[in-house]
VOROVO-35811 format. One record per residue: residue in three letters; x, z, y of N, C-alpha, C, O in turn. Coordinates in pm, whole numbers, padded with zeros to 5 digits, always signed. Layout:
N
ALAXZYXZYXZYXZY...
***
This chain:
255
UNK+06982+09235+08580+07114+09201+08633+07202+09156+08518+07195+09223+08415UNK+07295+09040+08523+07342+08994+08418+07492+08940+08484+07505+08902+08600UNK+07563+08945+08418+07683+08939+08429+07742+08763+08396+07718+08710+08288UNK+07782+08724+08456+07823+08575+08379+07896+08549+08235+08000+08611+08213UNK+07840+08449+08126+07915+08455+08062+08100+08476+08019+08162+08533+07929UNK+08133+08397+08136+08279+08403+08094+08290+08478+08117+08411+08488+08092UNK+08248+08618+08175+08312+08747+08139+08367+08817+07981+08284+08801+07892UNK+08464+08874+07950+08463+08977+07836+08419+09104+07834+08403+09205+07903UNK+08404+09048+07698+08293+09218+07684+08376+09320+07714+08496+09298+07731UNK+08325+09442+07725+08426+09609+07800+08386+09667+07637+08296+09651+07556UNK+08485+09726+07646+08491+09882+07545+08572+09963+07609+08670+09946+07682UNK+08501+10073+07561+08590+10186+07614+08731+10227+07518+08743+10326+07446UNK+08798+10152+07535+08916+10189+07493+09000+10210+07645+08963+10222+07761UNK+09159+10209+07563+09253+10288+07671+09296+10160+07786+09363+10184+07886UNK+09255+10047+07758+09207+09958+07865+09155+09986+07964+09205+10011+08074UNK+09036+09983+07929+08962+10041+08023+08952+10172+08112+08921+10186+08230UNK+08992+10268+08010+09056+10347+08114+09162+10357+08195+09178+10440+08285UNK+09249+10250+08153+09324+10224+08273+09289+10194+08381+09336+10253+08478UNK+09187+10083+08398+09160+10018+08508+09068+10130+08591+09065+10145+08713UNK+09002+10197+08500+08910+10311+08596+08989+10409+08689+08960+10440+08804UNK+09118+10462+08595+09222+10499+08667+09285+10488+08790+09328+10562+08880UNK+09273+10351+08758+09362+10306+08895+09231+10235+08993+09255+10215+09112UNK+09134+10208+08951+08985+10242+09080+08962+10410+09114+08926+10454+09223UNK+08985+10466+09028+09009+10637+09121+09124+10649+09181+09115+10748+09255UNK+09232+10600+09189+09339+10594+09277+09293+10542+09453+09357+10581+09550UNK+09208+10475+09461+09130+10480+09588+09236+10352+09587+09328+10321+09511UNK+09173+10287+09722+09292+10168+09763+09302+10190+09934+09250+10260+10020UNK+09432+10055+09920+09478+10091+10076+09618+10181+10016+09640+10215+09900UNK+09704+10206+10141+09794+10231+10160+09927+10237+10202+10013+10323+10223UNK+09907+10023+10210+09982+09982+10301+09954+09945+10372+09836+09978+10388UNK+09999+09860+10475+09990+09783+10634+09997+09659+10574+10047+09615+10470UNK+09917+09600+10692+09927+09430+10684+10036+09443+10701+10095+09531+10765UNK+10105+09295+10607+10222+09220+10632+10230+09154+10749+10130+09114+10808UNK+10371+09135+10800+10389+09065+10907+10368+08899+10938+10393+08850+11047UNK+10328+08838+10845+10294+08732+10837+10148+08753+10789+10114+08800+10680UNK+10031+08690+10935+09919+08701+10884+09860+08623+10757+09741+08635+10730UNK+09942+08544+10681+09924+08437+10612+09884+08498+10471+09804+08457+10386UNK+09992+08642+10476+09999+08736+10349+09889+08832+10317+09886+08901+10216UNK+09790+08831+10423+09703+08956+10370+09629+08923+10328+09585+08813+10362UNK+09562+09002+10221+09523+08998+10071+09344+09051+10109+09286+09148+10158UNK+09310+08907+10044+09115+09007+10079+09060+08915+09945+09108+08810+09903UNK+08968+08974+09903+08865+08922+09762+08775+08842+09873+08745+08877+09987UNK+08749+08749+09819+08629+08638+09859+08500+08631+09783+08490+08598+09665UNK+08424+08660+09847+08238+08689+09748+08205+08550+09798+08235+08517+09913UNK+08140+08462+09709+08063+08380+09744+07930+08437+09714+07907+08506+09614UNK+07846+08407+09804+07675+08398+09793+07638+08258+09750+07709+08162+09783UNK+07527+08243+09677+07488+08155+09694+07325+08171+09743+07241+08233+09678UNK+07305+08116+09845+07213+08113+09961+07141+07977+09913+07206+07894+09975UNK+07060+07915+09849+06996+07790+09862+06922+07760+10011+06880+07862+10066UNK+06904+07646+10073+06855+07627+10172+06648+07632+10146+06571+07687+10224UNK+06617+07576+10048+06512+07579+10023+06406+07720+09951+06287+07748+09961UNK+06493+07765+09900+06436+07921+09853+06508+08030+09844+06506+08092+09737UNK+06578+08072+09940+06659+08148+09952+06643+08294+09858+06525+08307+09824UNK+06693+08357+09830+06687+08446+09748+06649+08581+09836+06699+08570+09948UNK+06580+08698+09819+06587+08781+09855+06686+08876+09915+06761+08924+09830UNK+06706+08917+10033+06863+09013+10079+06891+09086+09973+06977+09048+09892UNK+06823+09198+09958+06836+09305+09886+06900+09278+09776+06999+09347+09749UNK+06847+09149+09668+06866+09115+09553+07022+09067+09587+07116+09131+09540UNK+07039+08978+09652+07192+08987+09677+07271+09044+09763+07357+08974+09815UNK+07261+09175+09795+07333+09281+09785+07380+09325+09692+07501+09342+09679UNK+07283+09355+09600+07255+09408+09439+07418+09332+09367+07531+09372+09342UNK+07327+09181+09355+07436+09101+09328+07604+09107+09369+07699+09083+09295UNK+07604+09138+09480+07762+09133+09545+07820+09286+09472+07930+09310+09421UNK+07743+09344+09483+07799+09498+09484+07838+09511+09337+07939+09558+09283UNK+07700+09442+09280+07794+09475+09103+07910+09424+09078+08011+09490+09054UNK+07898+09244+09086+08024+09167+09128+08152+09255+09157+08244+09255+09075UNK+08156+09301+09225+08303+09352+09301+08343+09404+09193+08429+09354+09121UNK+08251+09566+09159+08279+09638+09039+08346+09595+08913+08431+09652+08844UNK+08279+09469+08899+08291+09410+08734+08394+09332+08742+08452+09277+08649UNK+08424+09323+08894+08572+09227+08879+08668+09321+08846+08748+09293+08757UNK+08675+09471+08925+08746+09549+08928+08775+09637+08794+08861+09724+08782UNK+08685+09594+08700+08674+09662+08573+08719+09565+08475+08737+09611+08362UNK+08747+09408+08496+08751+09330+08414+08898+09377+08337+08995+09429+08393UNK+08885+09343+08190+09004+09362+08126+09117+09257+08188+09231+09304+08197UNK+09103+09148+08224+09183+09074+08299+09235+09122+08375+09357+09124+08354UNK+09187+09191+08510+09248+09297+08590+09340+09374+08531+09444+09378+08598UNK+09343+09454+08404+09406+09534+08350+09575+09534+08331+09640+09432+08356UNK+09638+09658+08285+09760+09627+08230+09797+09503+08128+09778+09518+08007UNK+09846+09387+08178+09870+09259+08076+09800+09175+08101+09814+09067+08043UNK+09711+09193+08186+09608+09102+08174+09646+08996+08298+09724+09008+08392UNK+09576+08910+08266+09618+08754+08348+09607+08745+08489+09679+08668+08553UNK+09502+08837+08555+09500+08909+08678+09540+08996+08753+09541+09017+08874UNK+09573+09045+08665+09678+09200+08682+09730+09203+08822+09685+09271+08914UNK+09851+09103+08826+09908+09080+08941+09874+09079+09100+09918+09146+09194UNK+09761+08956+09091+09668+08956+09180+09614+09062+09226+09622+09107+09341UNK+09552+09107+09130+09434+09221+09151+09496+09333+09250+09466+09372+09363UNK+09620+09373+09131+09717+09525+09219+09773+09476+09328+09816+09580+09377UNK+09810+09372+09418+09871+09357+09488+09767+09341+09595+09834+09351+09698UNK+09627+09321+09635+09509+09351+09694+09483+09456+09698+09476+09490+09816UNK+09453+09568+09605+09378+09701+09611+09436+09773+09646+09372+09859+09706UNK+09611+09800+09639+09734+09835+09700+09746+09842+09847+09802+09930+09912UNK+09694+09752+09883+09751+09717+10073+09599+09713+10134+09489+09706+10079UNK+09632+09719+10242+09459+09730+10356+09368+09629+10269+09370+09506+10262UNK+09306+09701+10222+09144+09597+10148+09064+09551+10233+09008+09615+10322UNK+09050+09384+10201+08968+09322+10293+08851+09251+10155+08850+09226+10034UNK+08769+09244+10272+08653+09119+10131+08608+09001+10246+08560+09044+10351UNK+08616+08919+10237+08526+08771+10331+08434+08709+10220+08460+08646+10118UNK+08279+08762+10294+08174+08720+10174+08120+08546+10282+08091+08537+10401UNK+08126+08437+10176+08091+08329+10225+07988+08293+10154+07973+08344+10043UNK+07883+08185+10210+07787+08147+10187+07806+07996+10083+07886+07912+10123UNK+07745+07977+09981+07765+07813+09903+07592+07767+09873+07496+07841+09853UNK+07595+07676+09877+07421+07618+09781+07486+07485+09702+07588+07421+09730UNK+07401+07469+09608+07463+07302+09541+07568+07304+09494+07593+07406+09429UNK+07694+07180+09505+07767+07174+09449+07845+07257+09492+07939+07269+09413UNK+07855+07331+09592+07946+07425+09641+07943+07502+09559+08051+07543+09515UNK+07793+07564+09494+07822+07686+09421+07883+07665+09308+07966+07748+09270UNK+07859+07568+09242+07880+07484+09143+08064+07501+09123+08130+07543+09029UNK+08101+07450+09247+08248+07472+09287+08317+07572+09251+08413+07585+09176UNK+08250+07650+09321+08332+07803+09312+08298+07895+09171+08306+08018+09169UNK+08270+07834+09085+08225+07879+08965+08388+07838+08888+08451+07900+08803UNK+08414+07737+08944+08555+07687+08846+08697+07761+08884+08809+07733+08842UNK+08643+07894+09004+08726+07980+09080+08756+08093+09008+08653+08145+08967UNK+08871+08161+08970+08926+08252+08921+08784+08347+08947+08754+08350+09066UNK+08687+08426+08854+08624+08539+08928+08525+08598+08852+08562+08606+08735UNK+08383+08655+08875+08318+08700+08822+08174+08685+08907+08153+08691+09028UNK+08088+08662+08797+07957+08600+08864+07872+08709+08847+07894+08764+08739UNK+07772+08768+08921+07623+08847+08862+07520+08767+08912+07548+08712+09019UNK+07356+08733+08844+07284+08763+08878+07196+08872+08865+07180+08940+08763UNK+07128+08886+08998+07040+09008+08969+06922+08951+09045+06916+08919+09164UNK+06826+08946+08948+06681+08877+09014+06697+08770+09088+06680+08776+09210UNK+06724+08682+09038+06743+08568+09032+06852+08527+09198+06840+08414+09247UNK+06901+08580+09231+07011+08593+09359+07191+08585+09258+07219+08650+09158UNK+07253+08515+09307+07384+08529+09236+07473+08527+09320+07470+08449+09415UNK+07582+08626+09296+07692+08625+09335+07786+08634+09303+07783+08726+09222UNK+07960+08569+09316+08087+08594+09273+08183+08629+09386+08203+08600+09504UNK+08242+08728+09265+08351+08808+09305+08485+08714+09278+08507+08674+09164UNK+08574+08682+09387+08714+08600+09313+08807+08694+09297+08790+08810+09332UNK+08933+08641+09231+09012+08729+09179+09090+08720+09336+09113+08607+09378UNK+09133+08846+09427+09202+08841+09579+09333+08783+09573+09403+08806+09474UNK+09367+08722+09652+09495+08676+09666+09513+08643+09866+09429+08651+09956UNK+09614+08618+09869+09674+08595+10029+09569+08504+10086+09504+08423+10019UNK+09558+08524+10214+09466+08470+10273+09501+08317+10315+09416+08235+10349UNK+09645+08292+10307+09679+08167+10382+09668+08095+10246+09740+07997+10264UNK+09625+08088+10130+09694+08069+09976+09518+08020+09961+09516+07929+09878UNK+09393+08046+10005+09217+08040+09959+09220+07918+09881+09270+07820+09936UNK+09178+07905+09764+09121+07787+09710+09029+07705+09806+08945+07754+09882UNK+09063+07541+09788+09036+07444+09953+08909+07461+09890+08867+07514+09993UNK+08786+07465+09798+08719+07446+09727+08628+07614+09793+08507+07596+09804UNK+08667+07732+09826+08630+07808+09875+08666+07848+10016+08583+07912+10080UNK+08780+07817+10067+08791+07816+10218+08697+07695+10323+08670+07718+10440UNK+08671+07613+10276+08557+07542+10339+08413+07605+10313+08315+07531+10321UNK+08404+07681+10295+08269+07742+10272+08218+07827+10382+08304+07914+10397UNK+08163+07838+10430+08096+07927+10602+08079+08035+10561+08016+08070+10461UNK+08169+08136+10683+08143+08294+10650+08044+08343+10718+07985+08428+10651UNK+07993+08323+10839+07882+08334+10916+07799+08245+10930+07837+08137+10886UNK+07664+08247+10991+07591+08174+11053+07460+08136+10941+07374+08049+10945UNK+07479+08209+10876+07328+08223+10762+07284+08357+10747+07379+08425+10707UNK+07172+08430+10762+07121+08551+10703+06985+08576+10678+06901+08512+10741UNK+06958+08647+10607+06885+08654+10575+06753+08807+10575+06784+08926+10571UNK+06642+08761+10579+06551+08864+10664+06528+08949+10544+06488+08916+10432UNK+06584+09144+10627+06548+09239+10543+06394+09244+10493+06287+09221+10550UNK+06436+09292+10343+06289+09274+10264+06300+09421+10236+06396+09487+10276UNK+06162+09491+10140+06151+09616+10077+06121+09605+09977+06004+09581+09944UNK+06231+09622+09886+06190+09586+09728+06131+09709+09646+06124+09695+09524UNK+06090+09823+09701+05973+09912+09682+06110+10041+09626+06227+10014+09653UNK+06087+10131+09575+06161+10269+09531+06259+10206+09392+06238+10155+09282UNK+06397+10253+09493+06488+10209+09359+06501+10267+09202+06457+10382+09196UNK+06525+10241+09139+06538+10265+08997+06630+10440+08969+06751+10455+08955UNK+06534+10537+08968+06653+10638+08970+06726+10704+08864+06781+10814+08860UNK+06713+10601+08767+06836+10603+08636+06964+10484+08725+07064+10460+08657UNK+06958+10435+08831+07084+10371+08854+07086+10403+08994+06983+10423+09059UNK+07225+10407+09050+07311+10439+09126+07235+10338+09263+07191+10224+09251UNK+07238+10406+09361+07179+10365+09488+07289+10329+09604+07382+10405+09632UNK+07268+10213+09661+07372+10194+09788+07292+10175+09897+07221+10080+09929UNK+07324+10328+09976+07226+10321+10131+07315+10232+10190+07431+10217+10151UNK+07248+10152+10314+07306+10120+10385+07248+10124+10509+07130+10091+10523UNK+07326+10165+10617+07314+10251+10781+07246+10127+10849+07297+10065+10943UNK+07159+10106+10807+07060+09957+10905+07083+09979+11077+07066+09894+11163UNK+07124+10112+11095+07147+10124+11255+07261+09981+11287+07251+09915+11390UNK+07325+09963+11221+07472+09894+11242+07438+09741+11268+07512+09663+11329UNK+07301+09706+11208+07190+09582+11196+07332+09487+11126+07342+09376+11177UNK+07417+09513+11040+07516+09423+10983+07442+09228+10901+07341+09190+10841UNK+07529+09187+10936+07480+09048+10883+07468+09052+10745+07508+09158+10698UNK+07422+08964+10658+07418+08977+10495+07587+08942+10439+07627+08968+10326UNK+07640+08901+10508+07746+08855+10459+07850+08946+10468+07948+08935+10395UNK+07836+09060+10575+07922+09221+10627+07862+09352+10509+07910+09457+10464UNK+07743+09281+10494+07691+09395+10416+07717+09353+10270+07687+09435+10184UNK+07760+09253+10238+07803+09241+10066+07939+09300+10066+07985+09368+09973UNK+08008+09267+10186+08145+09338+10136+08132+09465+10164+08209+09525+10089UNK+08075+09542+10234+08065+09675+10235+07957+09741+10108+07974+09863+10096UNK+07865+09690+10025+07829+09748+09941+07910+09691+09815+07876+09728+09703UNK+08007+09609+09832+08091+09611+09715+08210+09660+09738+08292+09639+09648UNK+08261+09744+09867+08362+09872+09886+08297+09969+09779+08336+10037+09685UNK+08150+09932+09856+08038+10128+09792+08068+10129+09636+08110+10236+09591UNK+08054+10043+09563+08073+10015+09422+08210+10072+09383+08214+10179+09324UNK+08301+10019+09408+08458+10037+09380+08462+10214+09409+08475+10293+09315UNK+08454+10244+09508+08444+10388+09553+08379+10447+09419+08441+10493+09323UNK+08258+10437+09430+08183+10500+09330+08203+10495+09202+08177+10591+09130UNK+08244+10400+09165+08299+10420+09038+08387+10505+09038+08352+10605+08977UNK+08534+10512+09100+08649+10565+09124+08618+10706+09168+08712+10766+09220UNK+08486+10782+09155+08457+10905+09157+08410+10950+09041+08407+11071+09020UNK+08372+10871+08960+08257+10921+08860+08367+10924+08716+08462+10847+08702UNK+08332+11017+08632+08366+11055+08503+08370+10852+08440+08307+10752+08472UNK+08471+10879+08349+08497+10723+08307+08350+10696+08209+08252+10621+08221UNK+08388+10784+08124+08224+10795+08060+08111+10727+08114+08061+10619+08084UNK+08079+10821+08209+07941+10757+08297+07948+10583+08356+07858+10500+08372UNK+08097+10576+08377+08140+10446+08461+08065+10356+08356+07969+10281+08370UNK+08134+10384+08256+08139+10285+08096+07955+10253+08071+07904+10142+08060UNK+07879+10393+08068+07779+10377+08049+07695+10268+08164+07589+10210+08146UNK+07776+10266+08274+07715+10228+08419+07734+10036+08359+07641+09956+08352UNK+07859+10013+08329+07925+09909+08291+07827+09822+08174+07786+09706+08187UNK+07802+09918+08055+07689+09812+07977+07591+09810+08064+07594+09688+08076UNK+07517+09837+08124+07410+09776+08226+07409+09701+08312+07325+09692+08402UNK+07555+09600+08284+07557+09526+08380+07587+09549+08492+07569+09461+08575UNK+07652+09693+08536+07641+09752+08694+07560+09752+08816+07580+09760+08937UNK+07415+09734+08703+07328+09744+08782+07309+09877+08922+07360+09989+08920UNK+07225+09822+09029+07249+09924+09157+07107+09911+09198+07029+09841+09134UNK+07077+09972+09297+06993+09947+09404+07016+09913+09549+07035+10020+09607UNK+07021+09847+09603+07059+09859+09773+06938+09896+09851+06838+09829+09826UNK+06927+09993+09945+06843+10027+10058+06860+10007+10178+06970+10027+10229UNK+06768+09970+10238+06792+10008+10407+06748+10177+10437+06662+10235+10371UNK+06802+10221+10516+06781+10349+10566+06710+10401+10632+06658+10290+10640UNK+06623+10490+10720+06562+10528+10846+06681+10624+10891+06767+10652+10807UNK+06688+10678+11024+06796+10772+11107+06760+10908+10986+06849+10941+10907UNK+06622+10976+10985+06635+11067+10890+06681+11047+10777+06797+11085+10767UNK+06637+11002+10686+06711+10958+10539+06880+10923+10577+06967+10979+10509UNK+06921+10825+10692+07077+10829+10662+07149+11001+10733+07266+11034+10711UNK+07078+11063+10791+07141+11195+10816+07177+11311+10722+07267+11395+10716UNK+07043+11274+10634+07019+11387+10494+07174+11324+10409+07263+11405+10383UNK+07190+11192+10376+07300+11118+10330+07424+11142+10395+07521+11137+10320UNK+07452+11174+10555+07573+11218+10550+07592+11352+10526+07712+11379+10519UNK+07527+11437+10512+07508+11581+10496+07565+11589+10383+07666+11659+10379UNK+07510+11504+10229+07595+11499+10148+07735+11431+10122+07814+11475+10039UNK+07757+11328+10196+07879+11303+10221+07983+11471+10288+08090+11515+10245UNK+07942+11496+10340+08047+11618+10442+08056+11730+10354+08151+11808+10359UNK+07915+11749+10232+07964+11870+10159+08007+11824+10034+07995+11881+09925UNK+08083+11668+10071+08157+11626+09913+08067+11668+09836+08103+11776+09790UNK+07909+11619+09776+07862+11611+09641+07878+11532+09587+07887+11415+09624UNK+07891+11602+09426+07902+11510+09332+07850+11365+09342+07749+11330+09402UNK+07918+11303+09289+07857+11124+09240+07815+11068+09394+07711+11006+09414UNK+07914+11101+09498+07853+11023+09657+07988+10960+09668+08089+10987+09603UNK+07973+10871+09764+08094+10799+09786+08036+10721+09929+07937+10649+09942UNK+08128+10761+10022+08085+10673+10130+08191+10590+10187+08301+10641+10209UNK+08171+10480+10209+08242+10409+10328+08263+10360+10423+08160+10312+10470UNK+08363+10343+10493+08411+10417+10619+08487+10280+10703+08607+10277+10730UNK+08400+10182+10734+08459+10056+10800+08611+10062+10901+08642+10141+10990UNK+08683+09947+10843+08837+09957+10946+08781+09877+11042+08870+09806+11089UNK+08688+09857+11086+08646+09804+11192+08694+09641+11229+08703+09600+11345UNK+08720+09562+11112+08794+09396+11187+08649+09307+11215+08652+09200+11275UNK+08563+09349+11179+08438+09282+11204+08320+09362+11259+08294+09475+11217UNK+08260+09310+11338+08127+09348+11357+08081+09524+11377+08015+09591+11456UNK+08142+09540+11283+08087+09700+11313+08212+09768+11388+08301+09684+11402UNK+08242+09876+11435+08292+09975+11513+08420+09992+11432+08431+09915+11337UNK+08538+10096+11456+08651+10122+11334+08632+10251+11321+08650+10328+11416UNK+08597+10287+11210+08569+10431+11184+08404+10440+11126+08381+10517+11032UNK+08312+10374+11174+08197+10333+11105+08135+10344+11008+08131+10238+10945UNK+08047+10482+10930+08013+10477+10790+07881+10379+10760+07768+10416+10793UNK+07903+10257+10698+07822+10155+10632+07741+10207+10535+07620+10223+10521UNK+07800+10220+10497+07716+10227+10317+07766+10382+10278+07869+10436+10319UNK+07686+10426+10207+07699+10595+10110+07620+10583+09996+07499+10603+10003UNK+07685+10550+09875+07639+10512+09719+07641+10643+09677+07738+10719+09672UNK+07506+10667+09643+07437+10804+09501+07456+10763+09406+07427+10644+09393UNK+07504+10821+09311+07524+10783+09161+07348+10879+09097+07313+10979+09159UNK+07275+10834+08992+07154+10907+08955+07241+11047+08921+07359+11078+08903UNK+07126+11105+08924+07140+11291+08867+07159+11293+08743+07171+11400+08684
***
């Protein structure tokens, strides 16, 4: 998993712990504005090629680090050139609209305020959120539905890195399930010792994504309900597809 160049490098300085800070502050808190024009959601592009599409899983992987590494970027930070943007999204009802690009599209949205991962050869970007009526024309022409892609089993995840179940009961599209395993990310970080975050952070924010069986996601809410360490689940507002109240995804951090 690799991070795009134009990213900056992280140190753990008091930067960075700011921004971890205020990802343990949880988000949300306000109400949509009264003008639907104003509400604030991060835009994931996928890039989906038509001819060899990339594996689901792998871009899951992809979306979920993405989110994180946007959310960790020193840009985001106090001073930083994003700042603005960033807090004025994570602040009010959090939305994400993950869209699909191939070709020059992707190409496009590369020249978009944001942050790129690949992970096994699947890529995805995170943009910096801003108002919904405001989308770069360059990423609002891009299709939010109507592509997905067939669950694969990429064999037993890596258990030196952090796992994102996801409730396959819900049968979510690939494009519902990047923004909900890049909630799982943000969450999870925003639980974990900054330390560990940091350590999580040079690896690229590497993850695993799973599909679930009914047993395995039951054992998973069990730990959700007795609050263990390093779990983080999330809990759909319901504007799409799934139900309101809905737990998607429940990210393990390793032991």
């Amino acid at each position: 998993m690799q991070i795009g160049a134009d990213a900056p490098a992280l140190v753990l300085d008091a930067g960075f712990r700011a921004r971890h800070a205020e990802l343990a502050l949880g988000y949300g808190g306000s109400g949509d504005p009264e003008d639907p024009a104003l509400v604030q959601a991060m835009q994931m592009v996928l890039h989906i090629p038509k001819a060899e599409p990339p594996r689901r899983s792998a871009v899951l992987e992809a979306s979920a680090a993405a989110a994180v590494a946007l959310c960790l970027d020193p840009r985001v930070g106090p001073g930083g050139e994003w700042e603005s943007r960033y807090l004025a999204w994570k602040r009010s009802r959090i939305r994400k609209v993950a869209r699909r690009a191939r070709g020059a599209q992707w190409s496009a949205s590369g020249e978009v305020d944001g942050v790129t991962v690949d992970a096994d050869g699947a890529q995805a970007r995170a943009l910096v959120p801003g108002p919904v009526g405001e989308i770069d024309p360059r990423i609002r022409k891009l299709q939010i539905g109507g592509t997905d892609l067939e669950h694969d089993d990429p064999g037993p995840p890596d258990p030196e890195l952090p796992v994102l179940w996801v409730n396959s009961s819900l049968e979510m599209t690939v494009g519902k399930a990047a923004a909900q395993v890049g909630h799982a990310t943000m969450l999870l970080a925003g639980v974990l010792p900054v330390e560990q975050v940091f350590a999580w952070a040079e690896r690229g924010f590497r993850c695993g994504v799973r599909d679930t069986d009914p047993e395995q996601w039951s054992r998973l809410c069990a730990l959700v309900h007795e609050d263990a360490p390093g779990v983080a689940a999330v809990r759909d507002a319901g504007f799409t597809e799934v139900a309101p109240g809905s737990m998607t995804v429940i990210a393990v951090a390793p032991v």
